[in-house]
C-alpha positions as CSV (number, residue, x, y, z in Angstrom):
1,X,-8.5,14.5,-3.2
2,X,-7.8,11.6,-6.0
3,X,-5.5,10.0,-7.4
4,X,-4.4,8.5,-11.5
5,X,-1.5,6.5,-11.4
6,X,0.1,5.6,-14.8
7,X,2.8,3.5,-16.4
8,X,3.9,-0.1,-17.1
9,X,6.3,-2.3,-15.4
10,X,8.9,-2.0,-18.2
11,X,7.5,1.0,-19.7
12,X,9.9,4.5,-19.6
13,X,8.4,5.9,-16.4
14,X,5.7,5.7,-13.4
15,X,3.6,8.8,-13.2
16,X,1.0,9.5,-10.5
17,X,-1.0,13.0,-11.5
18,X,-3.1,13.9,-7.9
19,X,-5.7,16.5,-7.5
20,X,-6.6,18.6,-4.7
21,X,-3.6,18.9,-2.6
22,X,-4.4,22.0,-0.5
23,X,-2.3,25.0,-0.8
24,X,0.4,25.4,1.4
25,X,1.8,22.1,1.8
26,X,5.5,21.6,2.6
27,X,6.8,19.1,0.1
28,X,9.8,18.2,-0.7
29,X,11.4,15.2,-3.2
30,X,13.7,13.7,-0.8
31,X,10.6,13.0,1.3
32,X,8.7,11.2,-1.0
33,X,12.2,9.0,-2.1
34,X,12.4,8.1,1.2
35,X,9.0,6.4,1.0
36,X,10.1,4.8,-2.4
37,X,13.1,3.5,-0.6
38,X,11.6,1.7,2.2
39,X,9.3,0.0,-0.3
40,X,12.2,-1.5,-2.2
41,X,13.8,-2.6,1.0
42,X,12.7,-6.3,2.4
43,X,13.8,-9.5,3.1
44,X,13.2,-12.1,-0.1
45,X,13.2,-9.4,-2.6
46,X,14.0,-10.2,-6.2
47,X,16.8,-8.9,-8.7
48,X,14.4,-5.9,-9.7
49,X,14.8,-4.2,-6.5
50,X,18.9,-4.4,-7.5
51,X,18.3,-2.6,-10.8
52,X,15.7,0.3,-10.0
53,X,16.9,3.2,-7.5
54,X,13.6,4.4,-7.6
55,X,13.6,8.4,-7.7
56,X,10.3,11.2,-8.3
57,X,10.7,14.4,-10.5
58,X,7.8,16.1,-9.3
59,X,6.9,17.7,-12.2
60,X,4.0,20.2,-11.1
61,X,2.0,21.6,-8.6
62,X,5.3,22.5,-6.4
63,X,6.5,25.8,-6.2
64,X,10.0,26.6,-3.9
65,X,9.0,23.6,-1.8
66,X,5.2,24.5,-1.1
67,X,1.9,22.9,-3.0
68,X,0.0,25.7,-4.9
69,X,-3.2,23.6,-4.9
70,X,-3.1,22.7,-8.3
71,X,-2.3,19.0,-9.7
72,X,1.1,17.8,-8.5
73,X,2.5,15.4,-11.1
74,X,5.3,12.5,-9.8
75,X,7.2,10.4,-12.1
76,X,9.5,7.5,-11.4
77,X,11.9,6.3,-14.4
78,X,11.9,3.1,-14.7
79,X,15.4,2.8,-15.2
80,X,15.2,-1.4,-16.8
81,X,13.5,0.5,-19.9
82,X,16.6,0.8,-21.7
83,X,16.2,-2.9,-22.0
84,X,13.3,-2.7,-23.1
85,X,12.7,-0.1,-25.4
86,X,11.7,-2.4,-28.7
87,X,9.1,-4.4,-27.0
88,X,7.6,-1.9,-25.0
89,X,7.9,1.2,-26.8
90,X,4.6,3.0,-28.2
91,X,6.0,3.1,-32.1
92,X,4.7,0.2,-34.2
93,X,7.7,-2.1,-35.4
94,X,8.9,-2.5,-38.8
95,X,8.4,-6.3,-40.5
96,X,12.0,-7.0,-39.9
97,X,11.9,-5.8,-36.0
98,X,8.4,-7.3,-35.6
99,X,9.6,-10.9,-36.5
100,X,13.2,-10.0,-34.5
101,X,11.0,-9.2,-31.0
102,X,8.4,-12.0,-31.6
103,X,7.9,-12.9,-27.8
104,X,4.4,-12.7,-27.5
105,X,3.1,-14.5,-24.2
106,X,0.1,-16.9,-24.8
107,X,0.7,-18.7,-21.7
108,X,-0.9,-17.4,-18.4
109,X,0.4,-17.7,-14.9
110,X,-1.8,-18.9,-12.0
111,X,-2.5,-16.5,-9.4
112,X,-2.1,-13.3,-12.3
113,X,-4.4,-11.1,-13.8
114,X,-3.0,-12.7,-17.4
115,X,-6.0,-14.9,-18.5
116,X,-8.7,-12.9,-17.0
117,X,-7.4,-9.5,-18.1
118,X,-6.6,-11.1,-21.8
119,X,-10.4,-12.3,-22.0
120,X,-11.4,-8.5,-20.9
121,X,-9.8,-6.2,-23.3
122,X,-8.9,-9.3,-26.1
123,X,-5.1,-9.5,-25.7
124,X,-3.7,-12.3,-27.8
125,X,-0.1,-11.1,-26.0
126,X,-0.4,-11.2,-22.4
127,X,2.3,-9.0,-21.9
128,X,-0.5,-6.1,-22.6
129,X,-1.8,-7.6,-19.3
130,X,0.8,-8.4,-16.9
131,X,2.9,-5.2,-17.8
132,X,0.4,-3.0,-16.2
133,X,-1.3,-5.7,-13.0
134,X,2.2,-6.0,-11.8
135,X,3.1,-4.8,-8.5
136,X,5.8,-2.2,-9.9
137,X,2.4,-0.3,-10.2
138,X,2.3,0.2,-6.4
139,X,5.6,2.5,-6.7
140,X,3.0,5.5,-7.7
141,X,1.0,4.8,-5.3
142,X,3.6,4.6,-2.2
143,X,5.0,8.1,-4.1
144,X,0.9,9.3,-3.7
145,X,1.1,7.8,-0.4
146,X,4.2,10.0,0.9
147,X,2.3,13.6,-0.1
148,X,-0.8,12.0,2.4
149,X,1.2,11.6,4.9
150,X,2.9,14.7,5.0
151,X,-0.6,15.8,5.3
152,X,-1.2,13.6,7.7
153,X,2.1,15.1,9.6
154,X,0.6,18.5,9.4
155,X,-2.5,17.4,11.3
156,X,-0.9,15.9,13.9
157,X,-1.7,12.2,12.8
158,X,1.2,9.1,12.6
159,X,0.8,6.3,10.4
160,X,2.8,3.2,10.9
161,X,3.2,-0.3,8.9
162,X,4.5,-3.1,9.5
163,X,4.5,-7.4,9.5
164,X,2.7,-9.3,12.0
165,X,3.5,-12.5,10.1
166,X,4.5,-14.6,7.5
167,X,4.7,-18.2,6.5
168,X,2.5,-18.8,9.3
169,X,5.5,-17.5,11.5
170,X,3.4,-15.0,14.2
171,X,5.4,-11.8,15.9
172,X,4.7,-11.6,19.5
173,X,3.0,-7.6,19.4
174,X,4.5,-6.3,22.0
175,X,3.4,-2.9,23.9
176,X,5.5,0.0,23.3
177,X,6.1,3.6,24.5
178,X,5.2,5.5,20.8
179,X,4.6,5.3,17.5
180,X,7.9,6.5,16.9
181,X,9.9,3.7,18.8
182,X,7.6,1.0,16.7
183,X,8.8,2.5,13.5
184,X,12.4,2.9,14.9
185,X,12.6,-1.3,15.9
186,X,10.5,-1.8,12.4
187,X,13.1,0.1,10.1
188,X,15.8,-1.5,11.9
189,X,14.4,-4.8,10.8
190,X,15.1,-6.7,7.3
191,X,11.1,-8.0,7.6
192,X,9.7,-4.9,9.4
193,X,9.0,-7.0,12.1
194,X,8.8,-5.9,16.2
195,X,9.8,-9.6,17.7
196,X,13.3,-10.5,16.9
197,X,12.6,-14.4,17.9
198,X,9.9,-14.0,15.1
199,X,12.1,-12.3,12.4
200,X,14.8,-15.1,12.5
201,X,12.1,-17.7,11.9
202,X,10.5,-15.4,9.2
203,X,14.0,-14.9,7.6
204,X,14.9,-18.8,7.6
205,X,11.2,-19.5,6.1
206,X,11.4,-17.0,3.4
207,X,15.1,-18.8,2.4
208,X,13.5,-22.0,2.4
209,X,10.9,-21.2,0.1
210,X,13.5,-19.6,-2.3
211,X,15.4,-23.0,-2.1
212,X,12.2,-25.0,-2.7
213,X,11.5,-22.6,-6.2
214,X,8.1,-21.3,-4.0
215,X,6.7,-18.4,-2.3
216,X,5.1,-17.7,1.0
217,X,2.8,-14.8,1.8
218,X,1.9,-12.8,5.5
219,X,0.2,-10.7,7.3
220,X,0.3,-7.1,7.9
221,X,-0.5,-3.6,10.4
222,X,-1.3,-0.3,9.8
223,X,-2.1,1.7,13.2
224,X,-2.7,5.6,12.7
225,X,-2.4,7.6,15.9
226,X,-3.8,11.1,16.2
227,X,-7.2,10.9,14.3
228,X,-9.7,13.1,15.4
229,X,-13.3,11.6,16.8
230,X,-16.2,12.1,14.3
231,X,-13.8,11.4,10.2
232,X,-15.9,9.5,8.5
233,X,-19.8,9.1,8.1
234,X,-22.3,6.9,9.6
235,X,-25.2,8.1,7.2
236,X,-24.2,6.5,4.2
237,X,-22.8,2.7,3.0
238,X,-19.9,4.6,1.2
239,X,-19.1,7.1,2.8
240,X,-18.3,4.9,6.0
241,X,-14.5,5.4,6.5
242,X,-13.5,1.6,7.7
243,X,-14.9,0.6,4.7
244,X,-13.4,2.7,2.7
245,X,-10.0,2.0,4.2
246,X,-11.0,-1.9,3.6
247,X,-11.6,-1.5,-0.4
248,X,-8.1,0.2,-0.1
249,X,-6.3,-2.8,1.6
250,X,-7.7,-5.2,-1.0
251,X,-6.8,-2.7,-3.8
252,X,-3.5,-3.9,-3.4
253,X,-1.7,-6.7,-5.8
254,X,-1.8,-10.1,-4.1
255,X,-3.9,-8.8,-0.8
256,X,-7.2,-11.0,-0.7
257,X,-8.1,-10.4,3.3
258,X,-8.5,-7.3,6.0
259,X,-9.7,-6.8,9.6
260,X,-10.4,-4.0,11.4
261,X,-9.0,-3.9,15.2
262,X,-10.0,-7.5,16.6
263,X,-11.3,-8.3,13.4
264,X,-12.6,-11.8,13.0
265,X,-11.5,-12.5,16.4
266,X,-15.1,-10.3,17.1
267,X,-16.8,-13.6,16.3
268,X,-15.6,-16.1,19.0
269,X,-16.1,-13.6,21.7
270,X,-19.2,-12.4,23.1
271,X,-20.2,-8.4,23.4
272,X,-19.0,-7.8,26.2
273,X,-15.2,-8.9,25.6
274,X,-16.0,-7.4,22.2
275,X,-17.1,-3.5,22.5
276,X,-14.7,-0.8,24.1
277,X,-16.2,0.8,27.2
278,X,-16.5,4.9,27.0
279,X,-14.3,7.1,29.6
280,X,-13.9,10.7,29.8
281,X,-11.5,13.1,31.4
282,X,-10.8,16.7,31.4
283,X,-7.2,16.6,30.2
284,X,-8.4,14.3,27.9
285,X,-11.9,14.3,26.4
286,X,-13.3,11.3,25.2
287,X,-11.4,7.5,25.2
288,X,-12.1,3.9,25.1
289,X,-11.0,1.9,28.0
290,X,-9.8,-0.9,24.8
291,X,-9.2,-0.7,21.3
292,X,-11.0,-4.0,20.0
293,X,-13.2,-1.9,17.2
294,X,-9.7,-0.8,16.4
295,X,-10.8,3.2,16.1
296,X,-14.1,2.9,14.1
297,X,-17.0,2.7,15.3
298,X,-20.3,3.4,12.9
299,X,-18.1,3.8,9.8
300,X,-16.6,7.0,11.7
301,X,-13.3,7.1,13.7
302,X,-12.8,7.2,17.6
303,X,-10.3,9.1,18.2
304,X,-8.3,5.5,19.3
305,X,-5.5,4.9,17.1
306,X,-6.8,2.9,13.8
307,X,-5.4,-0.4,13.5
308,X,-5.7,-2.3,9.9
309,X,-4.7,-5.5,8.8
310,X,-4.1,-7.0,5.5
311,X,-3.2,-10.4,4.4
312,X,-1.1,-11.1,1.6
313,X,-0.8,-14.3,-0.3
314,X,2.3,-15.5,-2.0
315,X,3.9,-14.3,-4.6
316,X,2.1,-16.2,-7.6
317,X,5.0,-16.4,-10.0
318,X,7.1,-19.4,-8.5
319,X,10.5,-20.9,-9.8
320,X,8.3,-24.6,-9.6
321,X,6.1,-22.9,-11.9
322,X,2.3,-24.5,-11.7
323,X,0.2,-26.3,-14.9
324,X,-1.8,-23.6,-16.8
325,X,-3.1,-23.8,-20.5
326,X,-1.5,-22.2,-24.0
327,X,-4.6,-19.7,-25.2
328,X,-3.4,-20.4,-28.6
329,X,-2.5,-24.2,-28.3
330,X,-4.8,-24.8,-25.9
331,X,-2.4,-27.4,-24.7
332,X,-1.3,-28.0,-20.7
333,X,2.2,-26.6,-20.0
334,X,4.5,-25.4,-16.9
335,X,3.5,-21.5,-16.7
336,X,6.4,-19.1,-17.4
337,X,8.5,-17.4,-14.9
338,X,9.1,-13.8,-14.6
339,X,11.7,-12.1,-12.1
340,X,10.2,-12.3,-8.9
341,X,10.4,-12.2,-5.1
342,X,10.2,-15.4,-2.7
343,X,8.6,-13.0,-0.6
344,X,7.1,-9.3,-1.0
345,X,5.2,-8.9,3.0
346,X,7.9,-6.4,4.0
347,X,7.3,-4.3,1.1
348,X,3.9,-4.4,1.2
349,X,3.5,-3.3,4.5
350,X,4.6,0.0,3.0
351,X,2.4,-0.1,0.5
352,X,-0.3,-0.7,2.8
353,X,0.9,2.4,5.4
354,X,0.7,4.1,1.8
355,X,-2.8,3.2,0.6
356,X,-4.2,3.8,4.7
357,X,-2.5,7.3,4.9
358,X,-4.2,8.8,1.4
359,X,-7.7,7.5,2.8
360,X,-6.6,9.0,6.2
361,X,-5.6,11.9,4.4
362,X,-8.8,12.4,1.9
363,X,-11.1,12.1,4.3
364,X,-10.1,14.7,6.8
365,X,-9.3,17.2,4.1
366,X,-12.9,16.6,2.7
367,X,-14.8,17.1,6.4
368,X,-12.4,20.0,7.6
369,X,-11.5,22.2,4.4
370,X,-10.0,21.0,1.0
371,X,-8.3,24.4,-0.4
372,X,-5.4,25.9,2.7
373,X,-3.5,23.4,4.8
374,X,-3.3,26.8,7.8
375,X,-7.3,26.5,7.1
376,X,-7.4,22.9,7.7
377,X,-5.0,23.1,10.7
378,X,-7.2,25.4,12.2
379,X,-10.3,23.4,11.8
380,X,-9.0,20.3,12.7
381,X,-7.8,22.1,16.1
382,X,-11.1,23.8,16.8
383,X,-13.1,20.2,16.5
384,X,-10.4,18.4,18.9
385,X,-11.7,20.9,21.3
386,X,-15.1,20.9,20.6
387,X,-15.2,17.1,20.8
388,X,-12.9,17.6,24.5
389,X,-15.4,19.3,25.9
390,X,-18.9,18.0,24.1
């Protein structure tokens, strides 16, 4: 499976075009608007979030609510275009509009892809840049997201995000019964957060940055329950599956860390605090007496749940803005501010439950059958019960 996203921030529509959905997938719209919703949810979210209602059309590759195992096509209006439709609409302008809509951005933010991206493709208007490396991108990708993990549902496999922490503000991570009862508290919560000591902090940290014009960033968990043992590949560098999930984590705007299980906590503890003892049952198979690789092991899952971490620094556009340089001028001045959010953790942990369930997704539709979701069910059954009993 893959996956072409499209579209600019103020540009008419998202569209995310994906390939190799097996036939035979249930698939409905609502379920995928339910991902885009709890992506626009969050604590410290900005005025965008209070203008787009974000929506799919899915515009092919669904027929009478099943995939038919051709390319399913989602769009998302973007519904500020109207707005917009003069500066970024794809007809040229006339002299008279041209010098009317003369706004073009010399003036690069810290912490964008503005400068670098200008130098790349030789923008002398940065608003060719920042329109597209904006995080409204990740809309298409929480809608591509959603169709993985109702594979995913199909195969008997959970995935969860949520925050662990932010503004250097840590949750307590409490056991608990399911995966279910983790999303329950985590829904319930305006920073997806399990420890409701933590969230008040969290919430009174995130105002206090608004108040002081700044931005704080976090920390946050992905754990997938239900993977089978053996997804992945220890034989080559990229087809190993953690790291695969790892280049997905820091494929996401603003995300410039992950860990996998104990992560860097592997370091300060010696082997045999580190690696998870093997135990084996009838009733059930293979297990790890701990979960400090997290579920991967060689590049290949464990049948443990898979636990992912990401951390996400702040928002870079601030209301204090920071010293950059005019590209034209070249003279020092107080970078520009765009619309933004004091804090975006919350939202990304969807993203990142997003990014983790496609990879989930891809991979075990690659190892157990890529054409018939009954196919794929069946395989995936018949290896949990060879691996049982191996």
């Amino acid at each position: 499976m893959r996956y072409l996203t499209a579209g600019e921030s103020h540009g008419p529509q998202l569209t995310t075009i994906i390939e190799g959905v097996p036939s035979g997938l249930p698939l409905l719209a609502e379920e995928i608007n339910t991902e885009l919703a709890r992506r626009q949810k969050g604590y410290g979210r900005g005025r965008r979030m209070q203008i787009e209602r974000d929506q799919v059309n899915i515009l092919s590759g669904v027929r009478q609510g099943l995939t038919l195992g051709s390319p399913v096509t989602l769009s998302i209006e973007n519904r500020d275009y109207q707005h917009w439709t003069k500066i970024m609409g794809a007809e040229p302008l006339d002299d008279e509009e041209e010098q009317e809509m003369k706004r073009q951005i010399s003036r690069p933010r810290p912490g964008h892809a503005d400068l670098n991206g200008a130098i790349k493709y030789g923008h002398r208007d940065m608003r060719n840049v920042l329109e597209r490396s904006s995080a409204r991108e990740t809309t298409a990708r929480v809608a591509a997201g959603a169709v993985a993990k109702r594979i995913l549902a199909e195969l008997g496999v959970k995935v969860i995000g949520h925050v662990v922490e932010i503004g250097g503000i840590k949750a307590k991570l409490e056991s608990y019964e399911s995966l279910e009862e983790l999303q329950r508290i985590t829904e319930e919560s305006p920073v997806r957060c399990t420890d409701k000591e933590a969230e008040v902090k969290m919430m009174k940290a995130i105002d206090l940055a608004k108040e002081n014009g700044d931005s704080i960033g976090g920390v946050v968990e992905v754990v997938a329950v239900g993977m089978p043992i053996g997804v992945g590949s220890y034989v080559h560098y990229d087809r190993k599956l953690d790291a695969i999930l790892a280049a997905a984590i820091m494929s996401i705007n603003a995300f410039k860390g992950v860990e996998i299980g104990i992560g860097f906590d592997a370091a300060r503890n010696p082997g045999s605090l580190v690696h998870d003892e093997i135990l084996w049952s009838e009733e059930d198979g293979y297990r790890r007496r701990t979960n400090n690789a997290g579920g991967f092991e060689g590049g290949m899952t464990t049948g443990m749940p898979a636990v992912i971490r990401g951390v996400m620094k702040p928002i870079p556009t601030l209301y204090k803005p920071l010293q950059s340089v005019d590209i034209e001028s070249k003279e020092p001045f107080k970078a520009s501010i765009e619309r933004s959010d004091s804090c975006a953790v919350p939202a990304a942990s969807v993203v990142a439950e997003a990014v983790v369930a496609w990879e989930l997704a891809k991979a075990l539709v690659e190892q157990f059958g890529s054409d018939q979701m009954e196919v794929i069910k069946g395989n995936v059954k018949q290896h949990r019960n060879q691996s049982r009993l191996f």
